[in-house]
C-alpha atoms as one frame of an Amber mdcrd trajectory, in Angstrom:
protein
  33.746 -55.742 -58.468  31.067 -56.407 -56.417  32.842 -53.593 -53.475  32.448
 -51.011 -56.345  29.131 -52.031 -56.997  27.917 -51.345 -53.297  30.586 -48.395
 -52.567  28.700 -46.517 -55.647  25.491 -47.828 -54.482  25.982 -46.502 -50.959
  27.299 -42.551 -52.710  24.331 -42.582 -54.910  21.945 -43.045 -51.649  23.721
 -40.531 -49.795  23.423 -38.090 -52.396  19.874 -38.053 -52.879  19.074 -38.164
 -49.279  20.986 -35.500 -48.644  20.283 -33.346 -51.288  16.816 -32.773 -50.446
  17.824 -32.259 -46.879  19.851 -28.846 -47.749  16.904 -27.961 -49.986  14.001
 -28.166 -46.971  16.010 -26.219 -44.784  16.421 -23.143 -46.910  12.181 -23.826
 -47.440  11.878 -23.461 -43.634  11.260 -19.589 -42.921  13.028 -20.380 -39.686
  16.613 -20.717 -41.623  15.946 -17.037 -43.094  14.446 -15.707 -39.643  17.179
 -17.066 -37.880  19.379 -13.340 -39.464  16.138 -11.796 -40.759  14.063 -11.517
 -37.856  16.939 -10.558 -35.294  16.019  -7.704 -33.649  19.973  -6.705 -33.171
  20.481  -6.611 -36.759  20.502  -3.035 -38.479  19.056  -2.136 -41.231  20.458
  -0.399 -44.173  22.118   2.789 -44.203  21.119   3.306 -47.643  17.127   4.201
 -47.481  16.715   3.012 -50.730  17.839  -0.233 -50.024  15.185  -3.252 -49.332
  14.281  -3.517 -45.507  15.792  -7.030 -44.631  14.358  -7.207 -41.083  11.114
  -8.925 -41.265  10.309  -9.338 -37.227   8.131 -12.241 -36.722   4.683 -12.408
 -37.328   5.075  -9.383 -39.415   5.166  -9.828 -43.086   3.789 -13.635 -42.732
   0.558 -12.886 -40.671  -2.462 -13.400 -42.687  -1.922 -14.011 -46.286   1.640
 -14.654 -46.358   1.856 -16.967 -43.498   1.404 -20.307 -46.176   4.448 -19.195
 -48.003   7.835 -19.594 -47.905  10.831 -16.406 -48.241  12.007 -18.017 -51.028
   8.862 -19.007 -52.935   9.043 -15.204 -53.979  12.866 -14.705 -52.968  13.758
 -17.394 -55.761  17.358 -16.646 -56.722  18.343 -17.299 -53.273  19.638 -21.008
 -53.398  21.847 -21.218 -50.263  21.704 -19.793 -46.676  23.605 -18.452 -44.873
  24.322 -16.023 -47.784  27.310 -13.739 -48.052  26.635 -10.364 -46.072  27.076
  -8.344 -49.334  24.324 -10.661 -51.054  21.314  -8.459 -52.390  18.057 -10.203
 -53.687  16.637  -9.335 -56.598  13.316  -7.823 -57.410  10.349  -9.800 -56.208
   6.949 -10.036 -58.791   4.283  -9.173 -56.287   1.993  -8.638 -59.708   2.469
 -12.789 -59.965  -0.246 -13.185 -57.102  -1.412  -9.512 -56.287  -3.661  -7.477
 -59.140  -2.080  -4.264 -57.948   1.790  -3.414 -56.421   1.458  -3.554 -52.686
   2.361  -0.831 -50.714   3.814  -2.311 -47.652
């Protein structure tokens, strides 16, 4: 009894340290600039479609730089994320008074 005891001990530990381990890196704006901010990658044929390059130093100078992509990107939970994997709408309105234009 006393194996079980420690074995579930020992999963229990490993799950919560490791839990918030997968959560900090997707946190980190490196893990999204690691694909987003690669100069090699093209951007969408459609014109319409978000811009998903964000070189660096560009959209987080100034005001942005103290958050992170996904404190606005919030339904993306995991990265890498599939190629075909669009974001939804962001609420600019939630911190801005007026839409931005860039």
């Amino acid at each position: 009894m006393n194996l079980v005891i420690r074995c579930f001990f020992i999963s229990a530990m490993a799950m919560a340290f490791c839990a918030p381990l997968a959560a900090q890196d997707l946190a980190d704006n490196e893990t999204c600039l690691d694909c987003h901010a690669d100069t090699e990658r093209a951007p969408p044929e459609d014109p319409n479609m978000p811009q998903v390059h964000n070189p660096e130093g560009g959209f987080f100078a100034e005001a942005h730089e103290m958050w992170s992509c996904i404190d606005c990107h919030t339904d993306v939970t995991e990265a890498p994320h599939a190629d075909d994997f669009v974001a939804g709408p962001v609420d600019c309105l939630g911190c801005h008074e007026e839409q931005p234009t860039k």
